[in-house]
ZAMARGU-4260 file (C-alpha; in steps of 0.2 Angstrom, whole numbers, plus 5000, padded with zeros to 4 digits):
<rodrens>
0) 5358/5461/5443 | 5354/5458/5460 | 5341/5442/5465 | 5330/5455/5474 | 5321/5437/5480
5) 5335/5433/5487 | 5339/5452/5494 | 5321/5449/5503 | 5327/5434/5509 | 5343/5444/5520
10) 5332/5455/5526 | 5317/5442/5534 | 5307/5445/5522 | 5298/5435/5512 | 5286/5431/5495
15) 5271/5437/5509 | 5277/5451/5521 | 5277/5442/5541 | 5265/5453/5551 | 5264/5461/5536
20) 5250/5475/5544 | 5260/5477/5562 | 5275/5468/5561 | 5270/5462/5578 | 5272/5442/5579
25) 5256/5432/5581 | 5245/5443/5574 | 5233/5442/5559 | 5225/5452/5546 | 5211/5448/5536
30) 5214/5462/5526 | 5215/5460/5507 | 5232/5459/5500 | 5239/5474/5491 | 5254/5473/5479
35) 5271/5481/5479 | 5278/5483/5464 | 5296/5490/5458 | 5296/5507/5448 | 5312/5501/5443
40) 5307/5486/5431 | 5288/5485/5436 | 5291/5467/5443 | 5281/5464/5459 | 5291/5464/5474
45) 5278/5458/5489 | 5264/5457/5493 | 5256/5465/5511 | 5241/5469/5520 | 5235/5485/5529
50) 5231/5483/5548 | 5211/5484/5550 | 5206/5496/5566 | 5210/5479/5578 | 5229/5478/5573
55) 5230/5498/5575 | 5223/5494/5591 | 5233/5480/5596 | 5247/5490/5591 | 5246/5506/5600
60) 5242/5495/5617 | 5256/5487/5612 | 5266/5502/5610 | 5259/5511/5627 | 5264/5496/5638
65) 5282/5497/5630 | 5283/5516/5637 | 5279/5512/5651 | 5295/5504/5653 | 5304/5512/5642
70) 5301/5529/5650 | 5310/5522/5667 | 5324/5517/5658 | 5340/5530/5662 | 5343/5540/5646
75) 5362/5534/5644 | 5356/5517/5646 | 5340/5519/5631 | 5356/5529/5621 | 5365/5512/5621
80) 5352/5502/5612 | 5349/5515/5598 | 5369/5513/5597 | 5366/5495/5597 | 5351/5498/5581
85) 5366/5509/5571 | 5377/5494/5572 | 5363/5483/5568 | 5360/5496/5551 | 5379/5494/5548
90) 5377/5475/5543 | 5362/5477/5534 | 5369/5495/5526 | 5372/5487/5509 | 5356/5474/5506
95) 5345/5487/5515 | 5351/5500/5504 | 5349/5492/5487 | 5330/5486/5494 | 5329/5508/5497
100) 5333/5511/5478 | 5324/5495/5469 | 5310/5498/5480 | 5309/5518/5478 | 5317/5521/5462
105) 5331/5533/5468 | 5350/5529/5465 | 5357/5515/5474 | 5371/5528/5482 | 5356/5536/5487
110) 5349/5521/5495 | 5367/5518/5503 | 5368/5537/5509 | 5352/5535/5515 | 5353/5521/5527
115) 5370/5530/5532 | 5359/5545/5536 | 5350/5532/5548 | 5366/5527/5555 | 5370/5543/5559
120) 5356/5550/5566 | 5359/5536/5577 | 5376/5541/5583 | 5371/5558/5585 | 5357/5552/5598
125) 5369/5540/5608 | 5378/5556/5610 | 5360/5564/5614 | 5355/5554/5627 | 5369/5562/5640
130) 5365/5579/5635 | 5346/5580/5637 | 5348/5596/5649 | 5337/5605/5659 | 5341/5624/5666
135) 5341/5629/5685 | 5335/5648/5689 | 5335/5655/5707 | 5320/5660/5715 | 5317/5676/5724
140) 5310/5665/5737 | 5324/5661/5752 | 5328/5643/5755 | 5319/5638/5738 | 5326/5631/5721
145) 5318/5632/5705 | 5323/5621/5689 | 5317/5614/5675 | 5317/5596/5668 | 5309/5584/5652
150) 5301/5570/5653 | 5296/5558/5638 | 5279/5564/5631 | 5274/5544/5627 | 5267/5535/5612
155) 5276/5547/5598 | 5266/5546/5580 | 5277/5544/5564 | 5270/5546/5546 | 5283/5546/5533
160) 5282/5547/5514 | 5288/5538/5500 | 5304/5548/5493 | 5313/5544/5509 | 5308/5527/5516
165) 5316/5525/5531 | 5330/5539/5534 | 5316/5551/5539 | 5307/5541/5552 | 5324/5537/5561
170) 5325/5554/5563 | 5311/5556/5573 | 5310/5537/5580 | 5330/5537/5587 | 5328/5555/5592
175) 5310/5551/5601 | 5317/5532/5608 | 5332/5541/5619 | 5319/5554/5626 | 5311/5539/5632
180) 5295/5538/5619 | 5287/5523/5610 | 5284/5527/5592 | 5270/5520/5578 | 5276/5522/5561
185) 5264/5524/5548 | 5274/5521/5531 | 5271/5527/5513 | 5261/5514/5508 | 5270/5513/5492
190) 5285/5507/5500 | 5281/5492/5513 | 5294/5482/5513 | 5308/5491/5517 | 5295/5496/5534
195) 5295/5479/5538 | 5316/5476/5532 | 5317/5490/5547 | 5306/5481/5559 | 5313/5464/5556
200) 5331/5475/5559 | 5325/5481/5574 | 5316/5465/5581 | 5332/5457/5586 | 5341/5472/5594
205) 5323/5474/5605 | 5325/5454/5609 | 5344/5455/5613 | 5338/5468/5629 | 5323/5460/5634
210) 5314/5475/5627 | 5295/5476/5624 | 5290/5472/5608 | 5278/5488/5605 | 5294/5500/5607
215) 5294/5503/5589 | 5277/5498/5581 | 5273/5500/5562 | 5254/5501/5555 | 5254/5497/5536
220) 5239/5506/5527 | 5233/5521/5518 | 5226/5538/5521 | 5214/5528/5536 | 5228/5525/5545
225) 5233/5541/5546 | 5215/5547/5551 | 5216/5534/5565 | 5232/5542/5572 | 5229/5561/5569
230) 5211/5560/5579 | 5220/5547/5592 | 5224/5556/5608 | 5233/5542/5614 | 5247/5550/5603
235) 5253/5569/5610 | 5265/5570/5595 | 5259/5568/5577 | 5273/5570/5563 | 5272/5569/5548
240) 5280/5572/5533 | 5271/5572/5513 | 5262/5584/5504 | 5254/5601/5512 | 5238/5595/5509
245) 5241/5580/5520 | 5250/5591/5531 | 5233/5603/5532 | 5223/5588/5537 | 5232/5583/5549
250) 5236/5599/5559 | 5219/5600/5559 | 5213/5586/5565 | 5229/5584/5578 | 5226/5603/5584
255) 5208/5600/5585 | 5212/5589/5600 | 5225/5600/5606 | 5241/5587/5602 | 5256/5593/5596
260) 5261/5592/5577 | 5279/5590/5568 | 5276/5596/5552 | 5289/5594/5535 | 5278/5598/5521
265) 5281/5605/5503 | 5297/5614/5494 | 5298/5625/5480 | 5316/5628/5482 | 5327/5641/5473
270) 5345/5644/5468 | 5351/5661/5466 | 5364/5661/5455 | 5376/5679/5458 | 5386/5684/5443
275) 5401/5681/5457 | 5396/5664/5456 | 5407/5648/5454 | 5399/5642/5439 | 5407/5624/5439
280) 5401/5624/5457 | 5384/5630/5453 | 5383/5618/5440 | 5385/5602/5451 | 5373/5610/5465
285) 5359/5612/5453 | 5361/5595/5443 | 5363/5585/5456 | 5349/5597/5465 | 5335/5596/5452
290) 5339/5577/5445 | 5344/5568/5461 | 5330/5555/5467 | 5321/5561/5449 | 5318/5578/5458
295) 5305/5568/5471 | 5314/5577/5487 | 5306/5589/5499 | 5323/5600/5495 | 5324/5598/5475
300) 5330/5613/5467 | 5313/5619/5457 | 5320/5637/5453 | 5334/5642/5445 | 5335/5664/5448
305) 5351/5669/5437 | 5355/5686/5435 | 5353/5694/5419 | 5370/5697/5415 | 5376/5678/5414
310) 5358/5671/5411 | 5364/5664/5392 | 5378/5657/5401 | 5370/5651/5414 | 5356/5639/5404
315) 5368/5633/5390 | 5379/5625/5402 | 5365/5617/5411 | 5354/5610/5394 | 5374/5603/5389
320) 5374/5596/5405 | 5358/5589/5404 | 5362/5581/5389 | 5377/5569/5396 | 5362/5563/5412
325) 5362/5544/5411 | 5344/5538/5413 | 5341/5520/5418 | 5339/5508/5431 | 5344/5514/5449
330) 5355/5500/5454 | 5368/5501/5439 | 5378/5515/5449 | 5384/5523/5429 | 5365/5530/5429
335) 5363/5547/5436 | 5344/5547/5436 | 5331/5532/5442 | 5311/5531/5437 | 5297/5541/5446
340) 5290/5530/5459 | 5274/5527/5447 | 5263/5532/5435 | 5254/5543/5442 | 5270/5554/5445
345) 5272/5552/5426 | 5257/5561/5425 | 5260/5574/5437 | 5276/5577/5427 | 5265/5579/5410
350) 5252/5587/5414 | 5266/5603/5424 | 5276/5603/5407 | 5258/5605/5397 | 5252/5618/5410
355) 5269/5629/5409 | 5267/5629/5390 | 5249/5634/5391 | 5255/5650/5403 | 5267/5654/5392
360) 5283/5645/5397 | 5297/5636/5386 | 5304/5620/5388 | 5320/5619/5383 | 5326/5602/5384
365) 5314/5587/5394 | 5297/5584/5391 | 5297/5564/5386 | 5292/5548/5394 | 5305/5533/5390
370) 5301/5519/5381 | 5308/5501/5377 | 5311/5486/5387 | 5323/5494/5401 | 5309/5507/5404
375) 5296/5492/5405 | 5288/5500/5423 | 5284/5518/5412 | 5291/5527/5424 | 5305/5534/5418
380) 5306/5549/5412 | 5320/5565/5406 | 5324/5580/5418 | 5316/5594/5409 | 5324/5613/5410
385) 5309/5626/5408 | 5309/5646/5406 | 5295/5653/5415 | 5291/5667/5426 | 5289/5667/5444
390) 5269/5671/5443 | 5267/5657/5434 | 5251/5645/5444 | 5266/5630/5440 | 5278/5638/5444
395) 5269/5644/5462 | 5266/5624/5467 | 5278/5609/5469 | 5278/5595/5456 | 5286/5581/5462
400) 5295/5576/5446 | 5313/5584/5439 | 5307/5600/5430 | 5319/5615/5435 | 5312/5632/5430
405) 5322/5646/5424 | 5321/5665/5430 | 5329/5680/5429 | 5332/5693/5439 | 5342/5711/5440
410) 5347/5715/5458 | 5349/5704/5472 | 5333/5714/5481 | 5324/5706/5466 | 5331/5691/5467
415) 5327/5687/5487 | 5310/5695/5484 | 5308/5681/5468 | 5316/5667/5481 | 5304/5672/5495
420) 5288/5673/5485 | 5281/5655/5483 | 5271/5649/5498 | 5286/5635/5504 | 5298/5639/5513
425) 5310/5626/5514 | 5327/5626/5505 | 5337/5639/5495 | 5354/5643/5491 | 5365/5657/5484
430) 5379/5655/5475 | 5392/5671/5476 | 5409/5674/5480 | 5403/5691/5486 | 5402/5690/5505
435) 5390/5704/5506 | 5378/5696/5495 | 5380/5681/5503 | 5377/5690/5521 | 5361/5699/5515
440) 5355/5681/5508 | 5356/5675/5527 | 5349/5692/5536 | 5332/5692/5543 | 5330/5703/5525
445) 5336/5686/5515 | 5331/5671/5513 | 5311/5666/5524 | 5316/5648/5523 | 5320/5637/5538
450) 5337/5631/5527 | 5349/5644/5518 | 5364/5638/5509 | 5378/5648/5504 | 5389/5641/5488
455) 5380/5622/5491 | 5365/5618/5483 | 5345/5615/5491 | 5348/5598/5491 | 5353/5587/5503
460) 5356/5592/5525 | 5368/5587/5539 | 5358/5577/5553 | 5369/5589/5567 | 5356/5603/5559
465) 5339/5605/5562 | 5331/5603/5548 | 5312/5610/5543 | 5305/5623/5535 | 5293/5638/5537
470) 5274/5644/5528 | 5266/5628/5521 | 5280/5619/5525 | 5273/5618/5541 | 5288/5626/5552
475) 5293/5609/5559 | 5309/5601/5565 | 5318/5585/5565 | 5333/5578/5568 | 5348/5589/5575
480) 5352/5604/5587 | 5340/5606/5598 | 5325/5596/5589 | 5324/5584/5603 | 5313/5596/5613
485) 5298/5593/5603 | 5300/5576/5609 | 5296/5580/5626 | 5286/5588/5640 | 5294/5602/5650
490) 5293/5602/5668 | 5297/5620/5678 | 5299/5613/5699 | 5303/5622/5712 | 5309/5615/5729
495) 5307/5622/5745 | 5321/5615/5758 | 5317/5629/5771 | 5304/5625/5787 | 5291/5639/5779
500) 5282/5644/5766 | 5283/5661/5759 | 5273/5666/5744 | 5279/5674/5728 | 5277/5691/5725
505) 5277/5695/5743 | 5260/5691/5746 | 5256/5688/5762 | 5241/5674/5767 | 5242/5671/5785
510) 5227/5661/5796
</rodrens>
């Protein structure tokens, strides 16, 4: 097993988080210490303190002088210090990972992939940061040019959630960081120390090119901190990604000031399974869709809409396939599924199963919490597969545990209308070998989500797309295509070279 002390150790980290509010050096908390222990084996990892309203303040003064000389820097040139932070992740790929999965609870090749997700989201924005274009229009006025440019928006706000630690605030922080933006990253306050793994990561690329150390700040704390930042119109861009209560609160309080919000909220993702479907295809999509990171991703497949005619087929191939998961500790790569990050996702995960049963629903395989001495944290649980009806109140909101729901349906029609009618929209998938069912599944009369997959499960997204989704998902985007924008302001000019100064529209104003 691996010394996870000694892991800490690697990564500059230590019994005590340093900085353990900020990550800024010289600075102190009088905070009470708060515990972070593994849902793995339920052994303590660390122990840190959140920032009090004077390290947030510190911090985002911190962070604002930083832009101001960021912001100056030429865009190629900022694009060769992320490069230098995805080397940086390369040498750490493997310790950081495994801290990813002990700490979270997902596989460790899910830690590994995601920290490769971070590597790559940093190759895609060296690439970025030459291709940050602007468009030029001609003017109807003679001897006059008009074009449009970006400039960096500032002090970029980051609130990330638990289920993916660090790969999700690259995304915003290395796309925001070439467009020439500070960033303050509030982290799940359930996994600290792979914050402060990062910010230590980071600390020596910053110090290598006589950077600022605000660039990339981090404020350790609960739901206050994110208060702090939502309400604070220091920072133009708030996103965030969690729940879409959270999301709610903080597009109120963010558009209540007039800021601008990325949003990445709740998925209730669907999987319609045509009776053209690959069905050892399907299979691996929807397993490794509803089980993978113990269903605790935005993109988990949730629903499972089979038709009819191969619905029997369908569902005992997946309650066999169920019964071959290995459940267990994340790091032994022969386990398929990890623990729930805590307790109180155990009872999330209860309390849906009793709720399905009470409106009607079967479980047809699932519904137990593991006990013995490899589950000592209690936060293990097995993947449950459910027949239920679309109506269903459980069925209608996202638990974040793995509990894939069965449906049927008889045309496709029914089937799109059954996908579309949750209130996500995030991910979906169809699997057909039909390429008309496959083109209608994409046409502005298919899928509503801001993600449609054709023949690859709801799980899982290339950073070279951008990636978001619409309804109370929030209708955010992060990452690739043409993401970046959000990052910035844009700037319409227009030049006048001539020696007079005609109006537009033909007006005429002489004196």
């Amino acid at each position: 097993m691996t010394d996870i002390q000694s892991l800490l150790q690697r990564l500059g980290l230590g019994a005590e988080l340093p900085s353990a509010s900020t990550g800024l050096k010289n600075q102190t908390c009088h905070t009470p210490l708060h515990q972070d222990y593994s849902p793995v084996d339920g052994k303590l990892i660390t122990e840190f303190r959140y920032a009090d309203k004077a390290a947030y303040e510190q911090s985002l003064a911190s962070a604002q002088e930083a832009c101001l000389e960021w912001r100056t820097w030429p865009a190629p040139k900022r694009g060769e210090v992320v490069r230098q932070i995805g080397d940086a992740l390369r040498q750490y790929k493997q310790d950081l990972g495994t801290l990813v999965s002990y700490e979270m609870g997902k596989s460790l090749q899910e830690g590994l992939g995601e920290v490769q997700e971070m590597i790559d989201i940093c190759d895609f924005a060296v690439g970025l940061s030459r291709q940050l274009y602007g468009l030029t229009m001609h003017s109807e006025r003679p001897n006059h040019r008009m074009y449009e440019q970006w400039h960096p928006l500032g002090v970029v706000g980051i609130i990330s959630a638990f289920n993916f630690p660090v790969a999700v605030w690259s995304w915003n922080a290395m796309i925001a960081a070439v467009c020439g933006n500070a960033c303050l990253w509030k982290p799940s306050e359930k996994t600290p120390a792979t914050a402060m793994a990062i910010q230590h990561i980071l600390a020596d690329v910053i110090k290598r090119n006589h950077l600022p150390e605000g660039l990339f700040c981090v404020v350790q704390g609960g739901r206050e901190v994110g208060e702090w930042m939502s309400n604070d119109e220091r920072l133009p861009l708030i996103s965030a990604t969690g729940s879409t209560r959270m999301g709610k609160e903080v597009g109120k309080a963010v558009g209540a000031r007039l800021g601008k919000t990325i949003l990445e909220l709740g998925g209730n993702n669907a999987i319609i399974v045509s009776p053209q479907a690959n069905l050892d295809m399907l299979l691996i999509g929807t397993v490794f869709g509803a089980v993978g990171t113990a269903g605790q991703r935005c993109t988990s497949t949730r629903r499972l809409i089979i038709h009819e005619s191969i619905y029997e087929e369908v569902k005992a191939k997946l309650v066999h396939a169920y019964s071959q998961l290995r459940i267990g500790n994340p790091l032994d790569e022969a386990n398929h599924v990890g623990p729930l990050i805590d307790t109180d996702a155990v009872n999330n995960y209860r309390n849906a199963l009793q709720k399905l049963q009470e409106e009607g629903g079967t479980i047809l395989c699932g519904n137990r919490v593991l006990e013995g001495p490899e589950y000592a944290s209690q936060c293990y649980v097995e993947p449950s597969i459910c027949e239920a009806e679309n109506h269903f109140e459980i069925v209608q909101s996202e638990t974040f545990a793995p509990i894939l729901y069965l449906l049927k349906y008889n045309t496709l029609e029914e089937a799109i209308a059954l996908q579309n009618g949750v209130k996500q929209g995030l991910s979906s998938a169809i699997f057909t070998q039909n390429l008309q069912e496959a083109e209608q599944f994409l046409s502005a009369s298919g899928s509503d989500c801001g993600i449609a997959n054709v023949n690859i499960g709801t799980s899982g997204a290339e950073i070279g797309g951008a990636f978001g989704g619409e309804k109370e998902t929030g209708g955010g985007r992060e990452s690739g295509s043409d993401a970046w924008k959000a990052y910035m302001r844009r700037q319409t000019n227009t030049l006048n070279y001539g020696n007079s100064l005609p109006l537009a529209q033909g007006i005429s104003f002489d004196f």
